[in-house]
C-alpha positions in Angstrom: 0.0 0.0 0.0 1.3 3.8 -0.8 2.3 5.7 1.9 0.3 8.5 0.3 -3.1 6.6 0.5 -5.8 7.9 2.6 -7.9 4.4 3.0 -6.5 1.1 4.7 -8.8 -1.2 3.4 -10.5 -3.9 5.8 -9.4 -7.0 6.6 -10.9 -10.3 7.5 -9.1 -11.7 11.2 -10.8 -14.8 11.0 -11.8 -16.4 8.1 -12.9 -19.8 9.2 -15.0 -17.7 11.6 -16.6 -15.7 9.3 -17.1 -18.4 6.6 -18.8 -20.6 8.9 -21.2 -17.9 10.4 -21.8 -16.6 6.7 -23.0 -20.4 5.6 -24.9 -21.9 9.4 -26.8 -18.4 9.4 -28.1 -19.0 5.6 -31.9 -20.2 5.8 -31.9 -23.9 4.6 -34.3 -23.6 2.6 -32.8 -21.3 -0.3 -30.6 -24.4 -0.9 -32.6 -25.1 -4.4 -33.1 -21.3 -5.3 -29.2 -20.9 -5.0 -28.6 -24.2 -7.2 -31.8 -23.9 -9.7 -30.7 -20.4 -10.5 -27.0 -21.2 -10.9 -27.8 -24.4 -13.3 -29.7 -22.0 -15.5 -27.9 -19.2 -16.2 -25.3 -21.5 -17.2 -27.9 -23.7 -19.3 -28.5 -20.5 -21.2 -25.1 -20.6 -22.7 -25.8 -23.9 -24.6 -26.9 -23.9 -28.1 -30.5 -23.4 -28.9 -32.4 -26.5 -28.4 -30.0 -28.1 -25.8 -30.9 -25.7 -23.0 -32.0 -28.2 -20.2 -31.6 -28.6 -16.5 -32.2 -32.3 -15.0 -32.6 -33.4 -11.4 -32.4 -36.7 -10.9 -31.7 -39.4 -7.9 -27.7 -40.6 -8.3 -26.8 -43.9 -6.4 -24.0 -43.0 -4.4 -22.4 -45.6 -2.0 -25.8 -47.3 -2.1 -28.0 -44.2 -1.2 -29.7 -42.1 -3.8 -28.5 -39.1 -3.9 -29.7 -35.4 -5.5 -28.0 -34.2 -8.3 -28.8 -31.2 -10.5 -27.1 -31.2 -14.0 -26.8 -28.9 -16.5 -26.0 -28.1 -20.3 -24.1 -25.2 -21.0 -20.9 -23.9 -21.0 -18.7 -26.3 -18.1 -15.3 -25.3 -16.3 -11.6 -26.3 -16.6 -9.8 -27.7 -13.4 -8.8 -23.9 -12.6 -12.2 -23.2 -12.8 -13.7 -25.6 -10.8 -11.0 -24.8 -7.9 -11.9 -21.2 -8.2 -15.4 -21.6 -8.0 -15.1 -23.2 -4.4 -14.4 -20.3 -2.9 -16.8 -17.7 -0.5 -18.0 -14.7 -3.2 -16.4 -16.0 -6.0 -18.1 -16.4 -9.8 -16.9 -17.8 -13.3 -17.5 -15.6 -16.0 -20.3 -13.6 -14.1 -20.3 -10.1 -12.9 -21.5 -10.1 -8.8 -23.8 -6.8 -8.0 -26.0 -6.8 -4.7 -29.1 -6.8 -7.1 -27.8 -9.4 -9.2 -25.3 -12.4 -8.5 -23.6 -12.3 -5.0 -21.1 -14.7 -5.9 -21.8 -17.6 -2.9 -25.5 -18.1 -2.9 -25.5 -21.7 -4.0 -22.3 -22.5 -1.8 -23.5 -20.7 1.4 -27.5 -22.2 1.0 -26.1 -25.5 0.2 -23.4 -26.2 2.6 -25.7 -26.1 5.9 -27.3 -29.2 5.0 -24.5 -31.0 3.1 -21.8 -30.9 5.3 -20.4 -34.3 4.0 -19.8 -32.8 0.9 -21.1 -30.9 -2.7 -19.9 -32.5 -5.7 -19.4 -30.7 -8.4 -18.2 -31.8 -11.7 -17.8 -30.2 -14.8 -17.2 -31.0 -18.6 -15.6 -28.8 -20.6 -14.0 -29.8 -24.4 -14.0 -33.7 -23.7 -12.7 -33.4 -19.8 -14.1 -34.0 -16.8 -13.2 -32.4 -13.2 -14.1 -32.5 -10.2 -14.1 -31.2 -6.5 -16.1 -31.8 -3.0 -16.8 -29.0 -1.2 -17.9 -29.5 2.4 -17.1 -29.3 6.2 -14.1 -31.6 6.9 -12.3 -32.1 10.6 -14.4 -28.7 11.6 -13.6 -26.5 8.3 -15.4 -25.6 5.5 -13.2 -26.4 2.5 -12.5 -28.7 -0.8 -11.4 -32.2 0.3 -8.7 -33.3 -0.8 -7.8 -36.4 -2.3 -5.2 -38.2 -4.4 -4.4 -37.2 -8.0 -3.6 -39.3 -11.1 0.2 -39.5 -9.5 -0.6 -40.0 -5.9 -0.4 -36.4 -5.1 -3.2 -35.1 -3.1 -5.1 -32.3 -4.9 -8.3 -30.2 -4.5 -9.6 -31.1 -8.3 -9.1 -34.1 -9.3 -9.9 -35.7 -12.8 -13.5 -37.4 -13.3 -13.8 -38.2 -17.2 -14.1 -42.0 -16.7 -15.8 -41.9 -13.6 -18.4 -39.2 -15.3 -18.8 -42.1 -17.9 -19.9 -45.2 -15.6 -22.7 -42.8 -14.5 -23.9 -42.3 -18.0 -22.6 -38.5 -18.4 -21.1 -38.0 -21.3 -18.3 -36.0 -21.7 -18.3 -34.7 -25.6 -20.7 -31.8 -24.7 -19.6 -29.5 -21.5 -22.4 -29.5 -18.9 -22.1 -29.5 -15.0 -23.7 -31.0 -12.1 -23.9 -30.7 -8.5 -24.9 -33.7 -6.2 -25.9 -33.3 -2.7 -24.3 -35.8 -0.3 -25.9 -34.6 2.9 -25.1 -35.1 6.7 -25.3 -38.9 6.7 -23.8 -41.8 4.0 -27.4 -43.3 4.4 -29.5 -40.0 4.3 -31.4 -40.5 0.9 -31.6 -36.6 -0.6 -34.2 -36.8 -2.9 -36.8 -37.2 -0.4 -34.8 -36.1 3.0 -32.5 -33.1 2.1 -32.2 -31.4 5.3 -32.3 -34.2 7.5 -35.0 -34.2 9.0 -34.8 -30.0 10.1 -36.9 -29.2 8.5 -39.4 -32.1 7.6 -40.5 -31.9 3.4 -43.2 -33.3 2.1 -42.7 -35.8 -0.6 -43.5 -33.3 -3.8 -41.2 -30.8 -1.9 -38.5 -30.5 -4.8 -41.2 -29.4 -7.8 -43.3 -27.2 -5.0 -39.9 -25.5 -4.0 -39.0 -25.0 -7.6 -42.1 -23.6 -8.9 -43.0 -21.4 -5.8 -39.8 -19.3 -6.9 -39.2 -19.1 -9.9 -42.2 -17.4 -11.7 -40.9 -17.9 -15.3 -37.9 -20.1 -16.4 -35.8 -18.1 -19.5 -36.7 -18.5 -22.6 -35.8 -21.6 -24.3 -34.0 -24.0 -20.8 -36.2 -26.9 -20.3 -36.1 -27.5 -16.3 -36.8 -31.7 -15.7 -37.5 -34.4 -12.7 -35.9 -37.4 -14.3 -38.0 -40.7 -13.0 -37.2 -41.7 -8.9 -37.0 -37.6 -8.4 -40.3 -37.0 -6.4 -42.3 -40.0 -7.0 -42.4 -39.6 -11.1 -42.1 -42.5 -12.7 -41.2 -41.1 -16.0 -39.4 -37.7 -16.9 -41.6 -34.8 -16.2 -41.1 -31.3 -17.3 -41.6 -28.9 -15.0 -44.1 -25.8 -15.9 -43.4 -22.4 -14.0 -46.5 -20.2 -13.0 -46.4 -18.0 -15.1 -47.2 -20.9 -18.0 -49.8 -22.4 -15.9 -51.6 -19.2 -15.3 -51.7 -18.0 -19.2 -52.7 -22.0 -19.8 -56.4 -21.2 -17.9 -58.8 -20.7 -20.5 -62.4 -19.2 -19.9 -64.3 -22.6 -21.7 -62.6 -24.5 -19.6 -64.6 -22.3 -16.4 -61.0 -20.5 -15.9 -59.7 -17.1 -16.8 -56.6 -15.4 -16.7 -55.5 -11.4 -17.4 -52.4 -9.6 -16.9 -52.9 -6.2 -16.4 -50.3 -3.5 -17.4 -49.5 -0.1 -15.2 -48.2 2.7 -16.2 -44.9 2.4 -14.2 -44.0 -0.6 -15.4 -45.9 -3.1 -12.5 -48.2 -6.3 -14.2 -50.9 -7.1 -11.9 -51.6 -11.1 -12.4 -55.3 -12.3 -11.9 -56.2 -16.2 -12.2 -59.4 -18.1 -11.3 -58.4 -21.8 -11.5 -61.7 -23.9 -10.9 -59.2 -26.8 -10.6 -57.0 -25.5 -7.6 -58.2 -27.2 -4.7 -58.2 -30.1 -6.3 -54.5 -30.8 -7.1 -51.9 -29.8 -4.8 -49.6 -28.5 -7.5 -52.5 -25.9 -8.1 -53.6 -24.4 -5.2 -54.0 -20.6 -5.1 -51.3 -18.6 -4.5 -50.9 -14.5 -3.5 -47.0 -13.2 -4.4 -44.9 -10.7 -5.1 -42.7 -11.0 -8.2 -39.4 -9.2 -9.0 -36.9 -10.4 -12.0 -38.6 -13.8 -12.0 -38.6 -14.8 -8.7 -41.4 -15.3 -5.8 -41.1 -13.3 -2.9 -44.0 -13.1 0.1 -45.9 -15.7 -0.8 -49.4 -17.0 0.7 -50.0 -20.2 0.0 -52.7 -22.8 0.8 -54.7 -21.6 4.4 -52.9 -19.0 4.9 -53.3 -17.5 1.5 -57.2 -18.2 2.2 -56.8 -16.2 5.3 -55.4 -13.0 4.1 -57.6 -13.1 0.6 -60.3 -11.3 1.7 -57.8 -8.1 2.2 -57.0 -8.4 -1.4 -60.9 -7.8 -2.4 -61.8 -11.6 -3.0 -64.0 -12.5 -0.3 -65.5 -15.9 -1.7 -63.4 -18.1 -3.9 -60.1 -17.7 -2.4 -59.4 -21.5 -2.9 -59.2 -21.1 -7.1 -58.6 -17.4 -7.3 -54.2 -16.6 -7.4 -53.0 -13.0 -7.7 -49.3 -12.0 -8.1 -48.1 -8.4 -8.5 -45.1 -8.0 -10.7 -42.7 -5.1 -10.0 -40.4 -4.0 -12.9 -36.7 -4.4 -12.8 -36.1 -0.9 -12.0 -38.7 -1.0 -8.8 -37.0 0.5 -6.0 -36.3 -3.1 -4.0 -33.5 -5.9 -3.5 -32.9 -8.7 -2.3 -32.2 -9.2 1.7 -28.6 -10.6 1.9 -29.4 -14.7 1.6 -32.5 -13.4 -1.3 -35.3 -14.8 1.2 -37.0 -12.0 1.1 -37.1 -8.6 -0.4 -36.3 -5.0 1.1 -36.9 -1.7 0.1 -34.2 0.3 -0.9 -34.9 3.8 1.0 -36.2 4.8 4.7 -35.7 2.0 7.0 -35.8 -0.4 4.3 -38.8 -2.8 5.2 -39.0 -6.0 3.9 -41.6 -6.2 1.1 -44.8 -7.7 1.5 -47.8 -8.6 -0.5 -50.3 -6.9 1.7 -48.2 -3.9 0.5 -50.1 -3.9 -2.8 -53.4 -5.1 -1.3 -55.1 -2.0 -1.9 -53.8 -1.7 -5.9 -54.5 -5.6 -6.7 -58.0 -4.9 -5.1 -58.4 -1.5 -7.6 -58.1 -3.1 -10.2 -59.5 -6.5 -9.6 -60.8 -7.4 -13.8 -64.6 -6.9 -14.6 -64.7 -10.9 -15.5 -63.2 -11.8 -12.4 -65.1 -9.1 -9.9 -68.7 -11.1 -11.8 -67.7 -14.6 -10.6 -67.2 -13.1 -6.4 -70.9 -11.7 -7.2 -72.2 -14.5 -8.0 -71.1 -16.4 -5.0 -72.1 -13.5 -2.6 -74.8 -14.5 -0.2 -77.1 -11.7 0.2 -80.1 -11.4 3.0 -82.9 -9.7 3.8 -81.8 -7.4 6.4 -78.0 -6.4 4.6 -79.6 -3.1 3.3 -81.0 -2.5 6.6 -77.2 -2.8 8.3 -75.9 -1.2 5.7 -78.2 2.1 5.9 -77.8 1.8 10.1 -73.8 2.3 9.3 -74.5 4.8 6.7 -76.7 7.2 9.2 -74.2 6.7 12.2 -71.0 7.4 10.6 -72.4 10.4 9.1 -73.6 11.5 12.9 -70.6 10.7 14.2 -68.7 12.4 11.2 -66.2 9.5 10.7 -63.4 10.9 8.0 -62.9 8.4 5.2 -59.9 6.6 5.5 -57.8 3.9 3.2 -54.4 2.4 3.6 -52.5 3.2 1.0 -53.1 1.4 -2.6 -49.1 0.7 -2.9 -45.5 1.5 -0.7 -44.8 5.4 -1.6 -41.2 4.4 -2.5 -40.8 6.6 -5.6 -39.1 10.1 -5.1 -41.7 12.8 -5.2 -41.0 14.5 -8.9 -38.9 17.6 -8.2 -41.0 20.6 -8.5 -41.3 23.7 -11.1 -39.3 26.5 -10.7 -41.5 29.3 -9.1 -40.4 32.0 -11.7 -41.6 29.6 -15.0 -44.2 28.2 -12.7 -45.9 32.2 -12.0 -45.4 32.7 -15.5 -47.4 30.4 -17.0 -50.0 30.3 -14.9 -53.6 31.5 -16.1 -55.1 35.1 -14.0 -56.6 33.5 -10.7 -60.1 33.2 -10.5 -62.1 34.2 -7.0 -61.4 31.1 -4.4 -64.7 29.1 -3.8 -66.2 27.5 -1.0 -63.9 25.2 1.2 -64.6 21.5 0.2 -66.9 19.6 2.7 -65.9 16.9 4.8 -65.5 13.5 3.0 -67.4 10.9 5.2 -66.4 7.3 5.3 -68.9 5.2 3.9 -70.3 1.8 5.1 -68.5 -1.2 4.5 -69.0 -4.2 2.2 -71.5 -6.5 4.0 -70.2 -10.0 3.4 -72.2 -12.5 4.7 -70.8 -16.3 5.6 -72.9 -19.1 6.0 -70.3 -21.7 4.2 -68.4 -23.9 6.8 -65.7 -23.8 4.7 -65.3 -20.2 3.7 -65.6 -19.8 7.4 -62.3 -21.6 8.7 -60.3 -19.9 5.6 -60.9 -16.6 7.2 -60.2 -18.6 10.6 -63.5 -17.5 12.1 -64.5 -20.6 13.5 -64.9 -19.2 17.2 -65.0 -15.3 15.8 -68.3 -13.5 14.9 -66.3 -10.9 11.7 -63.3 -9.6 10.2 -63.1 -6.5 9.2 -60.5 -5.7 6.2 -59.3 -2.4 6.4 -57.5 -3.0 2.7 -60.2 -3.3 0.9 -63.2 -2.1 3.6 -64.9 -4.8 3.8 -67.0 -6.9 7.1 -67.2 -10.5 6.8 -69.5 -11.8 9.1 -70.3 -15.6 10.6 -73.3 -16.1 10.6 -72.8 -19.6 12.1 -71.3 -18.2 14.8 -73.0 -19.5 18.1 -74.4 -16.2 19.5 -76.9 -16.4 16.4 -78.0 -19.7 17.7 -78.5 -18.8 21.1 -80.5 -15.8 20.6 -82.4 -17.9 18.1 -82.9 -20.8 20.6 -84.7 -18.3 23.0 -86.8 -16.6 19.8 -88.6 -19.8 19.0 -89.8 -19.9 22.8 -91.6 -17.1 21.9 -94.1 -18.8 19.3 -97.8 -20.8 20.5 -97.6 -24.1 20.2 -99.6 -24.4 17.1 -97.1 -22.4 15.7 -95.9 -24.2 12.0 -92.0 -25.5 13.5 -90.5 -25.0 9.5 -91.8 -21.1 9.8 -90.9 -20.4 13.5 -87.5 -21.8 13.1 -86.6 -19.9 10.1 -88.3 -16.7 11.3 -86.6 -17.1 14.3 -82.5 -17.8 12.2 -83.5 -14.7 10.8 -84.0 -12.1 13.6 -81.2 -13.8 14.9 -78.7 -13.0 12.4 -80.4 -9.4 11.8 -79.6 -8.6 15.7 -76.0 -9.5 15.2 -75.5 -8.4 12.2 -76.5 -5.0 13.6 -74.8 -4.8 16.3 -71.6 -6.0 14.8 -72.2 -2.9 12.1 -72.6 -0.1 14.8 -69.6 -1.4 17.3 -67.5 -1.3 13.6 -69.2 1.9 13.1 -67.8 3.2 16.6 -64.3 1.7 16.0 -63.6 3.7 12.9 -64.8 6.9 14.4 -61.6 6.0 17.1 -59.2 6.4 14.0 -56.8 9.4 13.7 -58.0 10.6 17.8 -55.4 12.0 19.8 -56.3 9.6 22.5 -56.6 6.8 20.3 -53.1 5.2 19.7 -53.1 3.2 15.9 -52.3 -0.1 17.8 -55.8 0.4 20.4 -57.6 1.4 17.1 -56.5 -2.1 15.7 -57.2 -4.2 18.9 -61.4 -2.2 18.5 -61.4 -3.8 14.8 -60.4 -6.9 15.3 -61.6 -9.9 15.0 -62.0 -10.3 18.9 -63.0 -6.9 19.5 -66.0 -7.7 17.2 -66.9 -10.8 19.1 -67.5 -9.0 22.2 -69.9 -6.8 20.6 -71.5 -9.7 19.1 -71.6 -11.8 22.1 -74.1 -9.2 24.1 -77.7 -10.6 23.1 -79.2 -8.7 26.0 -78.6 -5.4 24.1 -81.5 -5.0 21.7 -83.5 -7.7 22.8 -86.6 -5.7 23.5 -86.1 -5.5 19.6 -85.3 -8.6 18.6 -89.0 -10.0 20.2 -91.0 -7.3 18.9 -89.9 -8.3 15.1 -90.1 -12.2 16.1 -93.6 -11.1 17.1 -94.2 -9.5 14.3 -92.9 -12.3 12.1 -94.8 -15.3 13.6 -97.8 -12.5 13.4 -97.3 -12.1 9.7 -96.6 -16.6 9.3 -99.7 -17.2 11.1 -101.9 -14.7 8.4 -100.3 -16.4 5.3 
């Protein structure tokens, strides 16, 4: 270093240390991301029409192993040394938005400490190295050479050929030896921690990767998650734009201004087939980030403005490349870029994907709404109270405000173009909020996806909605003591359903003025944003609910009235 140089850059103390932190703190679970991603940029570099990637089960010392092969341009011995090391990449440039340089080493290693074997092909030659943790250090193992001399690489031609790879064309492949000789990776890759399921490889693969490039042909050969012939794998983004309306499906991509492609699907097939099930995502160069899947996706749907038909209805947002995000260090999750730099969520963009939810799709939730007679009633009764108690209309945000604010006009050019002025008018009245969308749940089902089982509503502040239960107990208890009301020569049909439906009106009611009294709490001084929450939630609700002594003196005057009315028909 020059004498005259005002930096002394950093060193590294201890780099076993920081090697092994940097690979036992990597989540486990990014293992096939790191690997997937790796075999496919270099698949890209083969010749048109040979682009492939192949996982297959590989006996090795009598336990079936995972290995992940590739076409595409392979390494030389020098290479393949190279490539061992922490934040290093052949023929690649690293950036913090693109390549870091020791994803597929650092996700891998955690859960194959007896080794990584790599190989590679290039111009007729075989090499290869083992990468792993050896006598407490992460390192290559080494091993003896064509003269006896130990060596990190070692040549693998022949050995590549009793396995059936041929070595004319360059390719690579990785094989995962594990933690244990007899741990079989194909169906047990992280030993037990976590447990997988036995379609865990094609559900890892395609719940990340939301479009393959262009051209690379990504296949389970038979033995790799219980196919017993080759399967090709189809990404998302091809299943999605395979739903076709005749078949009762549909499918639109819808195009913002910025750059951002909103993804809406409506598979009558998805809870079906486990491959299929309904999905909510964020997408960013490809990949899945945030995703809901299965129950909980179910759960959080009704946020995203689909209140009925969350089990066959997906929606993915799409951020363009030059969205203001990146990945978190081991590409788990995403971040923002400015402020404190959150980590991205889904719910994020709740408020857009609900905007701009397609005509098509908005006409198949109608049609499963369940209406009543008394919604227009509850509806009006929120409409008249949060006008008296001048509630100020309020809505999250439709989408993170992460883009700079445009820098503004010079006053000078600004004055000058502007028209004469014209007399101020009247200050704009308040803007009310206005009632809710009254969703009304009798379906067992649709009940537990919302997880309101033992809850009486939900209230979804993203897209201003109230989900009620109207299975929920305290209907049946108030009804129970309606139908003691009616003479015995009462018709049982007629008093039982007269009395379901005062029932359900009473709650109903008094679930719309407690949310009507929550949302007047919003924006008070006294009224901290997390006590507002508590007021909305589902609990909160369920209090209200609970109280069939309020408004009982009404509930039997209109049971009167309705076994009064049964009794003259």
């Amino acid at each position: 270093m020059s004498r005259d140089a005002k930096v002394t850059r950093l060193k590294v103390q201890d780099e076993d240390f920081l090697v092994a932190s940097m690979i036992e703190r990597c989540p486990r679970t990014m293992m096939i991301r790191e690997l997937l991603q790796n075999a496919l940029e270099a698949a890209a570099t083969a010749p048109e029409g040979q682009r492939r990637v192949e996982f297959s089960a590989l006996p090795v010392e009598g336990t079936r192993k995972l290995a992940i092969w590739n076409s595409g341009r392979g390494m030389t011995g020098p290479e393949l040394f190279a490539m061992g090391d922490i934040a290093a990449s052949i023929r690649k440039e690293t950036g913090l938005d693109r390549n870091f340089g020791m994803g597929a080493k650092v996700a891998a290693l955690p859960s194959n400490t007896r080794g990584l074997r790599y190989r590679s092909a290039h111009e007729g030659a075989v090499h290869e190295v083992v990468i792993g943790r050896f006598e407490g250090v992460y390192g290559r193992l080494r091993r003896p050479g064509p003269e006896g001399a130990m060596a990190d690489v070692i040549p693998a031609t022949t050995a590549a050929r009793a396995e059936g790879r041929d070595p004319a064309a360059d390719w690579t492949e990785v094989v995962l030896l594990g933690q244990a000789p007899g741990q079989d990776t194909t169906l047990d890759p992280y030993h037990g921690q976590p447990k997988v399921s036995p379609r865990w490889l094609p559900h890892t693969i395609t719940h990340r990767f939301f479009r393959f490039p262009a051209g690379i042909e990504v296949v389970l050969q038979p033995g790799v998650a219980g196919n017993k012939a080759a399967v090709a794998v189809q990404s998302l983004a091809a299943r999605l734009a395979a739903l076709r309306p005749e078949d009762g499906a549909g499918y639109e991509a819808v195009r913002l201004p910025d750059g951002t492609v909103l993804h809406y699907a409506f598979d009558p097939e998805a809870s079906l087939a486990e491959a299929r099930k309904s999905l909510g995502a964020v997408v960013h160069r490809d990949e899945i980030y945030g995703l809901l899947w299965g129950a909980a996706w179910r759960r959080e749907a009704p946020g995203f403005g689909i209140p009925f038909l969350s089990r066959h209805v997906s929606l993915l947002v799409e951020l363009p490349d030059t969205y203001p995000v990146q990945p978190e260090a081991y590409r788990e999750f995403l971040r923002y870029r400015g402020g404190s730099q959150a980590q991205v969520r889904l719910l994020d963009f709740a408020g857009l994907l609900a905007k701009h939810l397609p005509r098509w799709l908005s006409a198949k939730l109608a049609e499963a709404q369940p209406e009543a007679l008394y919604a227009e009633e509850a509806r009006q009764t929120m409409q008249e109270l949060l006008e008296r108690l001048e509630v100020a209309r309020l809505r999250p945000r439709a989408q993170p405000a992460v883009a700079a604010a445009a820098p503004a006009a010079p006053r000078a050019a600004t004055d000058a173009a502007a028209p004469p002025s014209s007399p101020p008018g009247p200050p704009p009245g308040p803007v009310f909020e206005v009632p809710p969308a009254l969703v009304l749940l009798r379906d067992a089902q649709e009940i537990a996806d919302r997880d309101l089982a033992e809850r009486a509503a939900a209230y979804y502040a993203e897209t201003h909605q109230l989900h009620v239960n109207l299975a929920y107990p305290a209907v049946g208890l108030l009804a129970e003591r309606l139908r003691a009301l009616a003479p015995p020569e009462a018709e049982p049909e007629a008093v039982a359903a007269a009395a379901q439906l005062v029932a359900e009106r009473a709650m109903v009611l008094r679930l719309a003025r407690a949310l009507a009294h929550g949302l007047a709490k919003r924006g008070q001084k006294a009224w901290r944003d997390a006590q507002v929450k508590h007021v909305l939630s589902p609990e909160g609700l369920t209090l209200a609910a609970d109280d069939n002594e309020t408004g009982w003196l009404d509930s039997e005057q209109a049971m009167r009235t309705a076994l009064l009315m049964a009794a003259a028909d």
